[in-house]
Every structure is written in C-alpha cells, then in structure tokens.
N, C-alpha and C positions, 0 to 999 in steps of 0.2 A: 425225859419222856414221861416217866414217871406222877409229873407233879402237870401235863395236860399242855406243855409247849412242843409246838411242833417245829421239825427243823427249817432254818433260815439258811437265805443264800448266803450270807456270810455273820459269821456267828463272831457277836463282837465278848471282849474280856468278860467275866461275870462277877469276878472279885477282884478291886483293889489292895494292891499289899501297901502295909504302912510300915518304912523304915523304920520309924523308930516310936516307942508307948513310952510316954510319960501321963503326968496328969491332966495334959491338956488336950490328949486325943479324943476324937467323938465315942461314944461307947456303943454307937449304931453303927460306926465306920463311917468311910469315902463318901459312902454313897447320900448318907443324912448331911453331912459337912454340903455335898455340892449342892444340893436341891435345899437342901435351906428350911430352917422353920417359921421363924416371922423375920428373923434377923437377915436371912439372903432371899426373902420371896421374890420380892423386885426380879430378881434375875430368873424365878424360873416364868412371872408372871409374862417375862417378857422373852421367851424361848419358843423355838418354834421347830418344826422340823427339817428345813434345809437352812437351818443358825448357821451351821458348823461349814458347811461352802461360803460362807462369808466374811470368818473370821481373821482374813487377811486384808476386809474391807476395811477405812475407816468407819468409824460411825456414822459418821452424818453423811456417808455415802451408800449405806445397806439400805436394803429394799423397806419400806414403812407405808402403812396409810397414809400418814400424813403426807407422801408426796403426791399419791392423788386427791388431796380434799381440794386444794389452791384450783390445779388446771379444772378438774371436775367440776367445780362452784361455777367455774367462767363458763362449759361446756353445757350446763343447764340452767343459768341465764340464759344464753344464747338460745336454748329449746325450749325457756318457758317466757323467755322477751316474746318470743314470735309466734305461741300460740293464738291468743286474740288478735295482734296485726294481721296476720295471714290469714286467718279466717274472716275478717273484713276486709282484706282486698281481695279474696276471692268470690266473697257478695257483691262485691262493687264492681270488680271484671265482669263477674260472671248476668248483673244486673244491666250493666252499659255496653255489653254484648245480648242480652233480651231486648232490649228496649231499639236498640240498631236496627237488630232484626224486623223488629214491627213498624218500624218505621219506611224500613224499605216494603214489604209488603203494603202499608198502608200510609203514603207518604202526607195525610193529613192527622195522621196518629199522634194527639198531643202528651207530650211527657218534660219532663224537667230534664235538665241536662246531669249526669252522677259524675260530681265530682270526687275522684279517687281520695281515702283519707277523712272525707269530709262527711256529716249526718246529712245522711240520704234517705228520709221519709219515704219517697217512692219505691226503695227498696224491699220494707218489710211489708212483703206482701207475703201469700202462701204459694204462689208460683214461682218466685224467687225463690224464698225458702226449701220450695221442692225440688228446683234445679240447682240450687247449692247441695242440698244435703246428696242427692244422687250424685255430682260432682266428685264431692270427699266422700265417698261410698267407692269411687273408682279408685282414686288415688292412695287411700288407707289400705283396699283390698291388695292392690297389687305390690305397694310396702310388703304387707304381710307375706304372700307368696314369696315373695325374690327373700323373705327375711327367715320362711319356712326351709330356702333352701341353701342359704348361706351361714345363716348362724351357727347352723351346728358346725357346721365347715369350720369355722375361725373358732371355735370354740375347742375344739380337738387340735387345728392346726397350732393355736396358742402354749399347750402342752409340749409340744415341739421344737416349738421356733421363739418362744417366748409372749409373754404379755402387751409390750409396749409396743411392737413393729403394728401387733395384729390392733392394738387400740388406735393406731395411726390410720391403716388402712378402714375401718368403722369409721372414722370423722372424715375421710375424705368424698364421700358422698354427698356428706352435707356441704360441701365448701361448694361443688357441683350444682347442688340442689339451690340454693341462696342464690348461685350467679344466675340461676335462668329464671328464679321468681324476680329476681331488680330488673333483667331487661324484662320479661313479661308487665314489671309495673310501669318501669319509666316508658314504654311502646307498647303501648295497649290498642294502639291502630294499627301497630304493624304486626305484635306480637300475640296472637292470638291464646288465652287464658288457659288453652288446653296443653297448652307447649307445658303446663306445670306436671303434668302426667309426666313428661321425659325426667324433670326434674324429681319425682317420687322414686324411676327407675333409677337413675342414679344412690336414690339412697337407700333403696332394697338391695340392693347389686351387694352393697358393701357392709350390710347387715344393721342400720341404723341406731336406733338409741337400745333395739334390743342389746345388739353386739355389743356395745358401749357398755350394758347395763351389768352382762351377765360377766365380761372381757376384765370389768371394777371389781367385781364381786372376787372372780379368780386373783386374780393379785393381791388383796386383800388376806385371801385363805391361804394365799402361800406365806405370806409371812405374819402369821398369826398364830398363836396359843389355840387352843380348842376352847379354854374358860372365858378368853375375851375375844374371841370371834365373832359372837352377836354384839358385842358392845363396840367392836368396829366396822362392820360391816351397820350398825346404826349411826357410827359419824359420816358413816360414806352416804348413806339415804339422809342421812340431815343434810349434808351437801346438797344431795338434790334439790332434796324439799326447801332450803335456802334459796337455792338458784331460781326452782319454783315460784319462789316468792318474791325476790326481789325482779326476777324476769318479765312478769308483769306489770307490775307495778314500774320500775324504772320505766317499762317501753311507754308505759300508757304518759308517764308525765315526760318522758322524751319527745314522745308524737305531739304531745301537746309545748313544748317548750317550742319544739322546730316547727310546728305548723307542718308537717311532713309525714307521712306514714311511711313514703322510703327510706328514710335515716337510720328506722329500728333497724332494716337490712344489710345495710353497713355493717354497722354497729357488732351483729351475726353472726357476719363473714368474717370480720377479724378477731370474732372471738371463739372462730373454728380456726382459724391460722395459727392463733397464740395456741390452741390446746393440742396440735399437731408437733408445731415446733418443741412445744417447751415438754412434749412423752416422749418424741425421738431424739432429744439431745441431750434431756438433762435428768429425767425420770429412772432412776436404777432399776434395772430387770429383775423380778421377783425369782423366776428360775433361774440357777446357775446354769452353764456350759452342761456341767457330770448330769443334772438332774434333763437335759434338755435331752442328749446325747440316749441316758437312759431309755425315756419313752420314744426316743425314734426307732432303738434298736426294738424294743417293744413291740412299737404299732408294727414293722419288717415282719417280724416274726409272724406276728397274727394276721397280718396280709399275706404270707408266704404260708404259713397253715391253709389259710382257706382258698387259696390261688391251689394249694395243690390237692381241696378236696373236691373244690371245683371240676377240676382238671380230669380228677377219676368220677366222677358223679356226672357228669356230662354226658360223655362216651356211652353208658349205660343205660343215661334215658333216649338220646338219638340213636340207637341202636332197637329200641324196641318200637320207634316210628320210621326211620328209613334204610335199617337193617344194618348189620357189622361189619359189612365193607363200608361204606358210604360213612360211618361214624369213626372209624380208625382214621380217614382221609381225613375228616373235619377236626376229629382232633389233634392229629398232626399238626394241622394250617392253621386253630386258633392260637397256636403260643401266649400269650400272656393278656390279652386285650378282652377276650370272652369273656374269662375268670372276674376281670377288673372291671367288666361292663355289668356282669352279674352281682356282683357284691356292693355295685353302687346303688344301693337302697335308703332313699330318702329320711325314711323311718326307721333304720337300721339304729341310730341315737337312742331311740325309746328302750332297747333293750335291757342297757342299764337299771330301770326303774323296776325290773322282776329280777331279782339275782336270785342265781341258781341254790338248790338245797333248802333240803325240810326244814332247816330249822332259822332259814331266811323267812320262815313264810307269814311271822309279824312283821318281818320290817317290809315284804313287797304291800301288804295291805296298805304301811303307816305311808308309803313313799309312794303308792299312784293315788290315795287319797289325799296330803298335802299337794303334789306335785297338781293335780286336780284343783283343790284351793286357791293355790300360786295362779293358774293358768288364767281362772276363773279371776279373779282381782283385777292381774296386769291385762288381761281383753277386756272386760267391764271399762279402765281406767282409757283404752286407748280410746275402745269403740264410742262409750259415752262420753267423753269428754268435749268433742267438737258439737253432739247434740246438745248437750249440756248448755254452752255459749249461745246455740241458735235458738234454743227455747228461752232463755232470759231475756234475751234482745228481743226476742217476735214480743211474749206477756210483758213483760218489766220495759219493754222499751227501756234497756239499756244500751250506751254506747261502747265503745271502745276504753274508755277510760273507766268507767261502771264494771265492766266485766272483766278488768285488768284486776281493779282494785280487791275484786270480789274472789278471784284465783287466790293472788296473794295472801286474802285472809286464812283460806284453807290452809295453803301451806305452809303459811308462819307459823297456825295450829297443829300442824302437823310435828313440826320444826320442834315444837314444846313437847311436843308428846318425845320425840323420837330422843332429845338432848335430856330432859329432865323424866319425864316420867317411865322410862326402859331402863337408864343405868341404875334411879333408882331404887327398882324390883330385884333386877342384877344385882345392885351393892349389897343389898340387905337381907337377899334370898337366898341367892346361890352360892355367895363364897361361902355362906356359913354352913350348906348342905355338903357340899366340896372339903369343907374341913372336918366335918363328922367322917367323911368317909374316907380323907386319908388317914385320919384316927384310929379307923376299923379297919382298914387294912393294916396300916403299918408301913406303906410305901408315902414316898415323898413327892412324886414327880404325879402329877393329873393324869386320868386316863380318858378314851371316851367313852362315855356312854348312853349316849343320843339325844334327845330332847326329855326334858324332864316335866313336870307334870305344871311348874308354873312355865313350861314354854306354852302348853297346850293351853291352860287355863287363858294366858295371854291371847292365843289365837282365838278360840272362843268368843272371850271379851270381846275383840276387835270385829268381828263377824257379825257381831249380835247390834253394835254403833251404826257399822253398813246398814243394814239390815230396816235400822228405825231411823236415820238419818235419811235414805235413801225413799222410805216411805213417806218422810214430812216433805222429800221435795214433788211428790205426788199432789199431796193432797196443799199445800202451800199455795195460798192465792195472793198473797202481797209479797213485795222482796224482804221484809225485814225477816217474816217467818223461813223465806225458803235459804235464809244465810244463817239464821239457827241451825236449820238441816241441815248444812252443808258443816259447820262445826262440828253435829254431831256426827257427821259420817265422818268428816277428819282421826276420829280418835281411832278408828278403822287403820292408824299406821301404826297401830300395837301388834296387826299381823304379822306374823314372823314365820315362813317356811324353811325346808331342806335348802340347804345349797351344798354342793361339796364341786371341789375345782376339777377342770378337765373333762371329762364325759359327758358329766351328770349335769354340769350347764350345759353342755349343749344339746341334753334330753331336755332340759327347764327351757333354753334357746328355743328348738323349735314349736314347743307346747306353746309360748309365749307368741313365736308369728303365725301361730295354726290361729291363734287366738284374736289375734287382727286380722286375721281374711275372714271367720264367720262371724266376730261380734258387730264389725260396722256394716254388715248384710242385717243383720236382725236390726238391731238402732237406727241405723239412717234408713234402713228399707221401711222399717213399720211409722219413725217419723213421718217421712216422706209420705206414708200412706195415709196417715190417720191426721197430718198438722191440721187439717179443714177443721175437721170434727171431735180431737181426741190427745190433742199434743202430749197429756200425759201418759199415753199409752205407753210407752218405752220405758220410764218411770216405771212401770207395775211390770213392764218384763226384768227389771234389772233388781226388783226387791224378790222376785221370786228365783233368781237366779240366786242368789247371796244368802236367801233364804235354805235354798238346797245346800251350799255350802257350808251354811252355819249346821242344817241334821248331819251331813256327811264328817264332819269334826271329830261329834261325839264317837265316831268310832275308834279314832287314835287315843294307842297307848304308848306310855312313855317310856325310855329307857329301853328302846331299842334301837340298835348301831348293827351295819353292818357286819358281820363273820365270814371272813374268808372261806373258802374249801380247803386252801393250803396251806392255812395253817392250825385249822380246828379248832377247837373251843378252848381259850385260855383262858384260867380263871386270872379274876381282877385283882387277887391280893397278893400276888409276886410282882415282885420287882421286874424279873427277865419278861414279864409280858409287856410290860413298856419299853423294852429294850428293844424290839421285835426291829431288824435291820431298816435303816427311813431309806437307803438305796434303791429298796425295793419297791416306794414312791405307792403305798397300797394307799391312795385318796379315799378310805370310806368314811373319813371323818362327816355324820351328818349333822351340819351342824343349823343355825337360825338365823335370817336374816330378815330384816322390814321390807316390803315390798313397795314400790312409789306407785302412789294413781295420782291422777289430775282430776 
C-alpha cells in the first residue's frame, strides 16, 4: 500500500524463489530472466494479455492478426470491387427508370435506349445526377441509422460471446444485400431500382462494414502488445486499403474483360460467402471461454445494479404524479421489463468516452476530441465518397473503368503510407523512447501510457494532407490536377485514433453510424442542390469540415491513459503495477489506429 498499489481481485506471487545461486543466476532475478533484454524480447514483443488462456493451444492455432488479413483482403475487395459498379448501375436504373417515366407521360418523348453497364451519354445530365445523388442520400441514411443502433450492440455483445460469431453475423447482410441488387440488375422491368433500399435494410440490420470495421479492430487488440498495437491494427487498414485498391481496379477490367457489369456481383457474393465460412470455422476466437464468461458475469452485475436502482427510483417519481397507492401497484406489476425498457438507451455507449474522476479530466478532453477526429474522417470518407465518383463522371466525363482506376490509385497510396511510411516512424521512434524508459524505470515488461507526442504529431500531419488535398479537389479543373489532390489527401491515412476493445468501439461504433446519417444529408443534399450552378460546393464544406479538425487536434496532449477509480494511481516504476491481475479484463489500454476513407 505503501508504495501507491491498490488491492486486486486476486493478488498474483510478487517474488520468484530461486533454488539454487551459482554464477549463472540473473543478478535482477526471475523477473529480468523472463522479460528478457535484447536476448528474449521476441517473446515479450509478442505477449499480450489473455497469452496465458492459450498456452495449451498450439501455435499456429492462437489467435493472430495474421488470420484476419487473408479473409479481410477478400471482404474489402468485395466492398471496394463494388463501389463504382454500383453506383453506375444505380445511374443507369435509376436513368432507364426517368426516361420510362417520360416516355409514358409523353409518348413522342425522344431518348436513346440505357443500356445497363454500358456509356450512357444520355445519362449525365443534372436531373439524373440529382435523382441519383437524392437516391444514395436514402440508402446511405438509413445504413447509417440501423448501423447507429446496432453496432454498439455487436460491439458489447462481441465481449461476451466472442469476436468471430459476431464478425459472421456483420457480413451476412451483405450476402442479403448483393442477392437483391443481381435480381434488381438482371429484372430491371420487373424489379424495380428501389427494391435496393430493402437491400441497405438488410445491411444496417446487421451493422455493415462499420461492424466489420470496428469487430477487426477488437480482435486485433485482444491479441496484441500495447507497443505493437498500432503497427497491427496498420496491417489490418493496409488490408483494407489493398482490398481498396485492388477492388477497383480488378472489377473495373473484370467489367471490361466480361462485357458484363453483373459478374462484379458474383464475384461479391462469393467473396462474402468465403469471408463467412472461413471466420466461423477456421479463424481462432481471440477471447477465451474464462475471459468470455468474465464480462457476462460483469455486464449481470451492472444490469442487475441498475434493474434494482431503477426499481427503487421509479416508485418515487410515480408516486409524486399519481400518488403512493397507485405507484406501489405499478411497481409491483412492472418486474423486470420497465427497469430493462428504461436502461435501453441508445446513447448509453457514449458514456465511456467521460470516465469518471478529477484526475481523468485530460484523458475525457483527449478521448471526445480524437473520438471527434475519428468520427469526422470515417463520415467525410462514407458521405463524400459516392459524391466524389458523381462529380468526376459529370466534369471529367469519366467512366467506370476511369473512376475504378482512379480509387485504386488512392488506395495503393494509402497502402504505402500505411506498410512503409507508419512502421517506419514506429521502428525508429518509439522503440527507442520505450527503451529509455524501461532504462529509467528499471522494469522489464512495457506499460501503458497513451499516445505519445509523435502519435499526435502523426495525426496533425495527416489532418493537415486532408485539409490541402481536399482543397486542390475544389479548385482542380482538369483530371490530372484533381488525382494530385486526391494523392495528396491519401497521405491523410497517417491518421491514427483511440481504439480500445469492447465498449469504447462501440462508443467509436455508433459515432461512426451517427456519422453516415448526417454527412450524406450535408454531401448529397447540398450536391444535389447546387450540381446546376456549383458542384464544388460540397468540396469547400468538407475542407472546412477537416479544417476544424485539424484546430481541434492542437488541443491533445499526450501520455494520457486511462486511471481506474479501483485502483488509484500506480506509479510506473514498479514492477507489481504491471502485474495488476489481466482477470479483471480493465480494457483501458488507449491505444492507435489508421482510420480507412474512400
């Protein structure tokens, strides 16, 4: 107590005895021997906190990144093949459904006939345009909503039940969604282009590439180090950004190899089958059974807390409106249902992000400003991105294969940034700051503490790319200049936010579908408004948007990590403050991750 440790639920040994001293014992002890100095780093480099429930696996059957880069790669191909397909067959729907229309209205009304897949001139018109972008103004929104109120759902239920079931249930939406845009293509006379709305529902329902995104990140931080946590949580976003880019590009010379723009959709579907199959059969569960078991008895508890504060807090405010008879009846009759109808708060997630206690009160500043950041990025990257494609096509008269090509270049740039230019800031930065201070302490094993000043300096950077990337695609009148811009914004995946597993994704979860219900209302609404007169308008709302994130930064300071209540302030130079029981499963680790835009 003495020395600023508070008591644990289960207080593990503190001193190793050693049989027997000769001259080959360590002169630190046990404790330097296991944690290693250059000679056994590897093994703590590759330690993590629920190690020790595994240690009865084989190897190559413990939980790793590496088993989700393979299916992830395929799972964003599949989401970045079908960006520009789909948004030109819902031009081309949504165009040979205009022109129907006027035709029956005014049966000498002359127009070309739109063939699906194929450059359709008659298309890029601004009433097209304006009835596309309002289209995926619906379809984006209501994503967002069903994803505002599902994500955090799978994102807390994952802590429970595990990672892999719940990354099953996120992609089966899309398998959904796929089957009702191929009959919408292949029956566009029977199948009317709106039927694709049921098909959004579908993949809001089941929390979409958020859930995926944030469901990756979780499994990730469970079997990860704190020191290489941003260095893998950046192969899991080069995966993206891979898929990104070859998703494009493959579909665009696919379409062109088959003469077909339904085959990308294919194509899709079985590459949402394969990434199902191969996370529920063959993918090892990052939480064990004891860690699973742990947070259900957990969540019990703090459900059963607030069911029974409910329970008396009730009674007392219906008592002072329909009086003390009438309130002892009602709460007699509500048993369990009230309490649980009342505690189902949407926003209840957000909490997380203000942790109690004064001396939390840098890290609530540093965590609803990043979390802020974060939110701001991944809604910019959903809401602008479909505008993004329609404004190239309308100026640039690009097609499908032009604006395939021109995604992939981003995210190949991305791809470089995220593999070569992040580890090596990492390599050459941090281990070495990392080694001064296990020096200065005198302990062996890493601790956390928070993001450090080249996290922030990174974020900054990256903010400031957006910022003037985002601005050259404003002011950019030819395509060559506006694919400069789009490089420069690319270097924008040096952003790096909070992530920590359980909760606090699915605080970042629903920030993230709050984020697609209001950014494709501002983008496609003020499109939609101003394509006659103004198309770059949305442009100068998204530099000022990115703008305020880049002032908002400078307020974060680094080297702040969460501090419990129960266990008060432990200083970082003992040993027993790393020892602090992992049972007890306290996820405040905040640690960095790259964020993906399109």
């Amino acid at each position: 107590m003495g020395r600023g440790l508070q008591p644990t639920k289960n207080r593990r040994k503190q001193i190793d005895m050693v049989d027997t001293l000769d001259e080959t014992t360590p002169l630190l002890g046990a404790d330097t021997q296991r944690y290693g100095d250059s000679g056994n780093e590897s093994t703590q480099n590759h330690s993590w906190a629920g190690l020790e429930d595994f240690e009865d696996v084989p190897q190559w059957r413990r939980p790793s990144v590496y088993w989700l880069l393979g299916p992830y790669f395929l799972f964003t191909v599949a989401f970045g093949g079908v960006i520009v397909p789909k948004l030109n067959l819902i031009i081309d729907l949504v165009c040979h459904n205009y022109f129907a229309d006027r035709a029956l209205e005014d049966p000498t009304f002359p127009f070309l006939p739109v063939v699906l897949g194929s450059d359709n001139p008659q298309c890029t018109t601004p009433v097209v345009q304006r009835s596309v972008a309002t289209f995926t103004l619906v379809t984006t929104v209501l994503v967002g909503i069903l994803c505002a109120l599902t994500a955090p759902k799978l994102g807390s239920l994952s802590d429970r039940f595990g990672r892999t079931k719940l990354l099953c249930v996120a992609s089966c939406g899309g398998v959904v969604n796929e089957i009702i845009t191929i009959l919408a293509a292949k029956y566009p006379d029977a199948i009317n282009y709106r039927w694709l709305i049921l098909g959004s529902f579908f993949d809001g329902i089941t929390g979409s590439f958020t859930a995926g995104s944030i469901l990756g990140a979780s499994y990730t931080s469970d079997c990860s180090p704190p020191s290489k946590r941003g260095v893998y949580m950046g192969y899991l976003h080069a995966s993206l950004f891979t898929g990104l880019a070859f998703g494009p590009l493959l579909s665009g010379y696919f379409v062109k190899w088959t003469g077909s723009l339904l085959s990308i959709f294919y194509v899709t579907l079985g590459c949402h089958i394969f990434f199902i199959l191969f996370i529920l059969f063959v993918t090892p569960e990052s939480l064990s059974e004891k860690r699973q078991m742990i947070a259900r008895e957990k969540y019990k508890a703090e459900q059963d807390t607030l069911a029974n504060q409910l329970r008396c807090d009730v009674p007392n405010a219906l008592a002072r409106v329909i009086g003390p008879t009438a309130s002892d009846m009602t709460s007699y009759r509500m048993g369990k249902w009230l309490p649980a109808l009342l505690n189902a708060n949407p926003f209840a997630p957000l909490k997380i992000l203000v942790p109690r206690g004064h001396h939390n009160a840098s890290l609530r500043r540093n965590m609803i400003i990043l979390a802020l950041i974060d939110t701001v990025i991944l809604a910019a990257a959903f809401g602008s991105g479909t505008v993004t494609i329609l404004y190239v096509e309308y100026i640039f008269d690009w097609g499908n294969f032009e604006a395939s090509r021109f995604l992939s270049l981003l995210s190949f740039t991305r791809v470089f940034i995220l593999l070569g230019g992040f580890p090596f800031f990492n390599y050459f930065f941090r281990p070495s700051a990392l080694k001064r201070q296990r020096q200065a302490s005198g302990q062996g094993a890493e601790t956390n503490s928070g993001a450090d000043e080249l996290d922030i300096w990174m974020l900054r950077l990256a903010l400031f790319s957006d910022v003037a990337g985002i601005l050259g695609y404003a002011v950019a009148r030819s395509g060559e200049l506006f694919v400069i811009s789009g490089i420069i914004a690319s270097f924008g995946g040096l952003a790096r936010t909070p992530e920590r597993v359980g909760s606090l994704l699915g605080a970042i979860g629903l920030l993230h579908a709050l984020g697609r219900v209001f950014s494709p209302i501002m983008f496609n609404g003020l499109y939609a408004a101003t394509v006659d007169l103004f198309p770059q308008a949305f442009f100068v709302l998204l530099t000022s948007i990115f703008g305020l994130a880049l002032m908002a930064s400078l307020f974060l300071r680094p080297h702040v990590f969460l501090k419990e209540d129960d266990y008060g302030p432990v200083p970082t130079a003992t040993v027993e403050a790393d020892r602090v029981d992992a049972d007890a499963v306290v996820d405040a680790e905040v640690a960095v991750v790259p964020v993906p835009r399109v």
